[in-house]
KOLBA-223891 format. One record per atom (N, C-alpha, C): x, y, z negated. Coordinates in steps of 0.1 Angstrom, whole numbers, plus 5000, padded with zeros to 4 digits. Last residue first. Layout:
XYZ...
//
This chain:
117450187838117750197848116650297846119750177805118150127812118450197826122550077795121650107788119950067795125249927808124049987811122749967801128549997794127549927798126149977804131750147804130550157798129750027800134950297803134450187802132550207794136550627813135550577808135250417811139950777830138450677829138550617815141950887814141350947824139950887827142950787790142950947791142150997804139950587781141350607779141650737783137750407762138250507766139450507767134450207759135850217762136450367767131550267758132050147754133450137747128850487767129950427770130650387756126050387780126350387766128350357770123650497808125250407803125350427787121050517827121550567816122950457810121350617866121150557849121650577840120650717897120750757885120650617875122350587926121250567921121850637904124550547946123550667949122350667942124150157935125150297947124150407946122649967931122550067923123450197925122649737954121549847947121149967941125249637943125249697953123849827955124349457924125149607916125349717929121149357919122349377927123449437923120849207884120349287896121749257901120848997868119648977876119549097891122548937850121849097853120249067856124448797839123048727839121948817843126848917843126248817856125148727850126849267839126649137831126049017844128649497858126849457852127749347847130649757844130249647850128949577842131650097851130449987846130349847854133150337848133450217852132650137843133450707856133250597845132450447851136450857858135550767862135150697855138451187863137851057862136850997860137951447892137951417877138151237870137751497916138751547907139051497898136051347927137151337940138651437926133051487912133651387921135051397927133251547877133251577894133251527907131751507850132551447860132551497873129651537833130951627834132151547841127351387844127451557844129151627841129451097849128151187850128251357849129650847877130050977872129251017864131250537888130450617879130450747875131550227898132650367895131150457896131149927892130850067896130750157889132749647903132449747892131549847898133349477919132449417913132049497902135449587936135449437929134149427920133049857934134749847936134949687928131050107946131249947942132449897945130250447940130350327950130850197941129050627922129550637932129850547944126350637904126750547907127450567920125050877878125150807889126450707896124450857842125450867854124550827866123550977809123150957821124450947836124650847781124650957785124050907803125350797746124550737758124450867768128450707728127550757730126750717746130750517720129450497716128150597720132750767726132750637727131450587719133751017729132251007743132050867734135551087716135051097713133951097718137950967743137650887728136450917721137951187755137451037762137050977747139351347739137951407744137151277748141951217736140951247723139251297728142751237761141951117751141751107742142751487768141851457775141651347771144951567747143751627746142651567754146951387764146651387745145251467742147951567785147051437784146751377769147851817779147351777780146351647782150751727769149951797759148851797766151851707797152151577783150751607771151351917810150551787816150751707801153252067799152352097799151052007798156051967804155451967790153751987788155951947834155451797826155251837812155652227835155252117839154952007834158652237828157252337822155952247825159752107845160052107830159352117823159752237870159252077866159452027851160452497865159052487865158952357861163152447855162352477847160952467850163352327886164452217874163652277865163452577892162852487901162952377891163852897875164552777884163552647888162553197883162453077877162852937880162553397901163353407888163553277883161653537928161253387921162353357913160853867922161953757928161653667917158354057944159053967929160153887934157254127969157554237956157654177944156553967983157254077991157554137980155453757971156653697976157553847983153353887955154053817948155553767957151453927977151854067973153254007965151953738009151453767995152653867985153853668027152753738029151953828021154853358018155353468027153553518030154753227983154253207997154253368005156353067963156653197969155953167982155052887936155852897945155653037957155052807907154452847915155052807926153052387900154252527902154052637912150252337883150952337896152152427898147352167869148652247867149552237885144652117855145652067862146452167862141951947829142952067828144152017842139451897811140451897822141051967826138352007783138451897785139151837802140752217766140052207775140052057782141752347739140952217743140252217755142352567728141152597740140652427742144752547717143752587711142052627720146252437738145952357722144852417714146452627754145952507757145352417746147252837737146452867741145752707745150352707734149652747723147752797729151352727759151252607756150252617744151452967766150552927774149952787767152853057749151653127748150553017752155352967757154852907744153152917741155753087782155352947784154352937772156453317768155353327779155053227781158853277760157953347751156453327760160353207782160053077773158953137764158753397809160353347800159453237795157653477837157353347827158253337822158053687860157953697845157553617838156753427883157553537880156953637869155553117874155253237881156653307874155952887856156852927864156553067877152352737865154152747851154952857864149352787863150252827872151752827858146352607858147352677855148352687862142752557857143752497868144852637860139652387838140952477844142152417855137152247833137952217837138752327844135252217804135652317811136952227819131752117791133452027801133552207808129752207770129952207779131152187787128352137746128752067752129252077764126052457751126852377739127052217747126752717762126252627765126952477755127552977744125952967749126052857758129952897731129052937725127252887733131552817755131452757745130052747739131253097767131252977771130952857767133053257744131253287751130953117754135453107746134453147730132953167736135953187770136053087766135253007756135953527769135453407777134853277775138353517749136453557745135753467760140153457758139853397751138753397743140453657781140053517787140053447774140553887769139453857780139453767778143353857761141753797749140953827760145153847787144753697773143353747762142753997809143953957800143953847791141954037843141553997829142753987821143354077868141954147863141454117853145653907883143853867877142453897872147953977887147054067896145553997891150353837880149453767888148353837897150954047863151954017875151053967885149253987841149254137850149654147864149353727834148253757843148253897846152053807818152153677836150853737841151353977798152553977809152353937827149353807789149053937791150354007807148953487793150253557786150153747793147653257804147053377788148153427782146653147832147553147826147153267812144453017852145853027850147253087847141952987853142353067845143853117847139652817873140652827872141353007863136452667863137052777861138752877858134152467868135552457871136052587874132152347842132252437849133552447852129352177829130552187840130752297842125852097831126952147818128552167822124352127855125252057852126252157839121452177864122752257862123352167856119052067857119552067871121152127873117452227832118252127832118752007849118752557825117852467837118652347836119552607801118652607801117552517813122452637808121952637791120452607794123252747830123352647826122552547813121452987831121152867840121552707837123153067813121853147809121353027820125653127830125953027814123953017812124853317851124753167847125553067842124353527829122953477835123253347839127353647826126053577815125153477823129453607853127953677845127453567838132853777845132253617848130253697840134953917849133254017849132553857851136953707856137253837859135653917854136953397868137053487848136953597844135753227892136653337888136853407872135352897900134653047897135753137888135052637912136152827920135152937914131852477911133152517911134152627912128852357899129652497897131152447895126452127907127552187898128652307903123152027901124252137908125452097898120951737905122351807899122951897907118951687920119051637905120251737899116751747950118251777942118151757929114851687955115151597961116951637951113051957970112851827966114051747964114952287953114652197963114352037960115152417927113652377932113652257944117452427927117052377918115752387924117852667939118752547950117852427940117152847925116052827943116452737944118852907906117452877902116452797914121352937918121052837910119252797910120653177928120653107936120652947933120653307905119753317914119253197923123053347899122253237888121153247898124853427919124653307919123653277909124653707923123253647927123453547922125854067919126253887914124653807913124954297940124854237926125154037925125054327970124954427954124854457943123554157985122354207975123254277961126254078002124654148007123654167997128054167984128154247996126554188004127553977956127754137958127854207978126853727965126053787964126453967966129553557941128353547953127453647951131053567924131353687935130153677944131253327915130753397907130553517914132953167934131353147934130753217928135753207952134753277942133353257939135253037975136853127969136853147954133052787969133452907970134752947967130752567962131752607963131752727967128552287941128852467947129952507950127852007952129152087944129052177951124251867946125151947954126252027945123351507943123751617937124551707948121651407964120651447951121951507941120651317996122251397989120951437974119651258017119651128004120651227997118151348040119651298037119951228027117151558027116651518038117351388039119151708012118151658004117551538013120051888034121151768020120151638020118252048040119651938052119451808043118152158019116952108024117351988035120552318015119852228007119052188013119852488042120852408044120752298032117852628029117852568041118352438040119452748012118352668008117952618017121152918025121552808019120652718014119353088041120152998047120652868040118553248019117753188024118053058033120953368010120053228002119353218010124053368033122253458029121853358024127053368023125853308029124953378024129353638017128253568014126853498025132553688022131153698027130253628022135253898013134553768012133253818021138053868044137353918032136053858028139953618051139453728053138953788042141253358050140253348055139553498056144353458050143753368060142553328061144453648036144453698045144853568055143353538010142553638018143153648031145053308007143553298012143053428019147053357994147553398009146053378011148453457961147653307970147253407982149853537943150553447945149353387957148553777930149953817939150353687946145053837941146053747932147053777939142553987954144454017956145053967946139853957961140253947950141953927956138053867984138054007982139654047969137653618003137953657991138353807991136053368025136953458022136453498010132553278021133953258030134453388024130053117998130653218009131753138012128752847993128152957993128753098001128652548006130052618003128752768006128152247988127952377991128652507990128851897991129352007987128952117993127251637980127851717989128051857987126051267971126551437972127251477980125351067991124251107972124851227969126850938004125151038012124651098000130251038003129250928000127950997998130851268029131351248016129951098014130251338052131351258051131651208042127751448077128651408060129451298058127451718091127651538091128151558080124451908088126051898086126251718083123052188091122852118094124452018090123052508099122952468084123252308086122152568128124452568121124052498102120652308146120752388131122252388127120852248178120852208161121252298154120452378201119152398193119752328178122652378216121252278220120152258209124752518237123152588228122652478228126952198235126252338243125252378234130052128238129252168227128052258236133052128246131752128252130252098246135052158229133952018229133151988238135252398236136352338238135752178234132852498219133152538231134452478240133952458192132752368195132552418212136152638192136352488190135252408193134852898194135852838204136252708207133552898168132452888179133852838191134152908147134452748151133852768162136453128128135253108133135452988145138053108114137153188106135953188117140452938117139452878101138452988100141452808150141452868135140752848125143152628174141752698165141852698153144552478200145052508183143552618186144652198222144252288214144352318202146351948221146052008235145652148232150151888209148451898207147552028219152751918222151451828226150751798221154052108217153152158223152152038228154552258186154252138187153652128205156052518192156452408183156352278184153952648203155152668211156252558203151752668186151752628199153252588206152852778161152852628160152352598172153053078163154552978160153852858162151053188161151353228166152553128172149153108140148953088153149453108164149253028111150553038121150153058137146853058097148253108091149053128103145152908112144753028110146153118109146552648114146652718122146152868125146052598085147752658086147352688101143452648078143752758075145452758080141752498113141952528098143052618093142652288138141752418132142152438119143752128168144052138152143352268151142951808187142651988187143051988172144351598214144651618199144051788197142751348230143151458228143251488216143051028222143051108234143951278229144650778201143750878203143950958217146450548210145850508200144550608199149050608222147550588229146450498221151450678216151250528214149550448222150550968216152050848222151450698226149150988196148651008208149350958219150250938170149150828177148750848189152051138174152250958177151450878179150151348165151151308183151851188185149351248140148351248156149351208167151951288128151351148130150251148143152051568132153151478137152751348139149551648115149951698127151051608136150351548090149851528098149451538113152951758085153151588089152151518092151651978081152451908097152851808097150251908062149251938074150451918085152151908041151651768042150651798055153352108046154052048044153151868052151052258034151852298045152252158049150952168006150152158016150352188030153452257993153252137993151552128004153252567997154352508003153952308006149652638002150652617992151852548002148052658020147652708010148452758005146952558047148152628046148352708033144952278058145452318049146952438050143252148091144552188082144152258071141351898108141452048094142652078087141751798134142651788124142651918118140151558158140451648152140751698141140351388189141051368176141151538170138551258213139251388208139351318195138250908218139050978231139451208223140250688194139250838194139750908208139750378196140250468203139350588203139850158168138850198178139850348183141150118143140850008153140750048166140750318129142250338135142550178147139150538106139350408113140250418121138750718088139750638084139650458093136850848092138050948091139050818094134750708120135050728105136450778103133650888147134750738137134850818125130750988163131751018154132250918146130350978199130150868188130950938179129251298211129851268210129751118195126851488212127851458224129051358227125651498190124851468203125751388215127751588169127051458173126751398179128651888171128951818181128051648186127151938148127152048161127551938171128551808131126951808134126551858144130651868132130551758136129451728137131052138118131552098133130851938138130552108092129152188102129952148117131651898083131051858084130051948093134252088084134551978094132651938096133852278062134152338078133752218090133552138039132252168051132752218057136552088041135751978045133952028053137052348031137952218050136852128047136252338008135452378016136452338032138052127998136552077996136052168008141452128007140252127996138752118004143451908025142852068021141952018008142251748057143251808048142551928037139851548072140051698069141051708058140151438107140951418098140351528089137351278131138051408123138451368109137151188164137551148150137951258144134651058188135351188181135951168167133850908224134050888205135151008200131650888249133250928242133050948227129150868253130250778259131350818252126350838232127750928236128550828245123750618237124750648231125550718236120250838249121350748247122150728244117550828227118750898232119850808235
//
């Protein structure tokens, strides 16, 4: 086949699923086009394309100042055409043509067929499962549905990506089969909701299901389970985790927040002892298992009685990662038409750092307590001469890193050992990365 004449660059903003948005686009496109690396800037992209983010105020924010840098580079004739997709052009479609007007095309986040039709993209038979990767070839991320069904007062997703839908398994094992084909041996489950998978086409919560099939594919060593909701969370996959050893003991289960009060407001469908039986289950039926949460300070109705809760719950949940974010008032949502942002700006960053403070004390006591022990990693990439390292309760791109250096009487490459399993004894600890040696290969 011969080479593309024209070269295509894609920026993706955002979270994890913008990114397989970008990677099913660019598979599609390939044929037609050389694809640059996100991050080259030598070489002249004749299209330039730009995943936005409209989540949060601080994401907004950071997608139009992307947005603004393209049009300089297109100034300066650095890139050709400028097309923007994703959730802020989903959010604004209306307002950001007539704003910016020298990006050539604006496209949305719920369907790419216009965008790959403005590529000139033709029926040429590649598989929609199919997907450039962008992430390092040994993992990748599986985005099981689209949209959300679930009316949190503070997040705008539903009514920028819609209501939920579930990929058909049959599709996604497919699409595993992509991966695998490819050298990909762990896949990150994603979703709005991953625990929501399945009810609108099989009528019942499927993910352990789905766990079980993605686990057969040749070639896959590790799932892991992200965006899973707390609300009717199912047994069955703690019951996957506990048992299929392909599951990754992990689980990234934003909570955000255990003050009966705040999660009413919030609209979450669970209360503080829901969520501290949860936790206790959790615990219980997968033993050693990394919970990593996400919390909201400063929502409306958060007094100081309501922080304390929150802070007292954190202390007593130990959770081995934990992030945090203020709220903030996004136009649309049930939370910005029907509360007033009560809480000063000066208290959320307050709330905030007390929060983060207490938890960084808990995440090196947890590092600390890994120290002499042996545990299995893969090998993310090679950095001066180390390599950065993950294992089962490590995430990629979230979490921290466990940092192995060979010994220079090794005998091996260190470069060899990229995208490759071993066993580590870690060594050293601090609050975010791990220091290890190599046990056996």
């Amino acid at each position: 086949m011969p080479k593309p004449e024209h070269t295509l660059q894609a920026v993706t903003l955002g979270c994890s699923k913008n990114r397989v948005d970008t990677e099913h686009v660019l598979a599609q496109a390939g044929n037609l086009y050389e694809i640059l690396p996100e991050s080259e800037h030598s070489r002249h992209a004749d299209i330039f394309l730009l995943n936005t983010c409209g989540f949060i105020g601080d994401a907004k924010e950071e997608s139009i100042a992307a947005i603004f840098e393209a049009v300089r580079r297109k100034n300066d004739g650095e890139i050709g055409k400028i097309a923007v997709f994703g959730c802020l052009s989903e959010r604004y479609a209306a307002e950001l043509p007539g704003l910016v007007p020298e990006v050539d095309a604006w496209f949305g986040a719920r369907d790419f067929t216009p965008l790959l039709e403005w590529l000139g993209v033709p029926g040429n038979g590649i598989s929609e499962r199919d997907r450039y990767l962008t992430t390092p070839g040994h993992y990748a991320y599986l985005k099981i549905s689209e949209g959300c069904d679930r009316r949190c007062s503070y997040c705008a997703i539903p009514f920028i990506r819609g209501r939920h839908r579930s990929v058909p398994m049959e599709d996604l094992v497919e699409e595993a089969g992509f991966l695998a084909a490819k050298g990909v041996k762990e896949l990150v489950i994603i979703a709005q909701d991953t625990t929501y998978y399945g009810i609108d086409l099989y009528h019942r919560r499927a993910l352990a299901e789905l766990l079980e099939r993605l686990s057969r594919v040749e070639g896959i060593e590790w799932l892991r389970i992200h965006y899973s909701y707390p609300a009717d969370f199912p047994d069955d996959v703690l019951e996957q985790m506990a048992s299929n050893p392909k599951v990754c003991r992990y689980m990234d289960i934003p909570l955000q927040h255990i003050s009966d009060k705040v999660l009413s407001a919030m609209h979450r469908s669970i209360d503080g002892e829901g969520t501290r039986r949860l936790v206790r289950r959790m615990r219980e039926k997968v033993p050693g298992l990394v919970l990593r949460t996400t919390m909201i300070v400063g929502h409306p109705g958060e007094g100081t009685r309501e922080f304390g809760q929150l802070l007292d719950f954190v202390r007593e949940a130990k959770f081995e990662r934990l992030g945090a974010f203020m709220y903030s008032e996004e136009e649309g949502t049930y939370g910005a038409e029907n509360y007033r942002d009560s809480v000063r700006q000066s208290t959320k960053q307050r709330r905030l750092d007390e929060l983060m403070e207490l938890q960084s004390g808990i995440s090196l006591a947890y590092n600390r307590s890994r120290v002499g022990s042996v545990t299995k990693v893969i090998a993310d990439s090679l950095s001066d001469g180390v390599l950065v390292c993950r294992s089962e309760f490590e995430s990629p791109e979230v979490d921290g890193e466990i940092l192995v250096k060979l010994p220079d009487d090794s005998g091996v490459d260190p470069h060899s050992l990229v995208g490759r399993f071993f066993d580590v004894r870690i060594t050293a600890a601090g609050e975010y990365d791990l220091e290890a040696e190599i046990v056996s290969f």
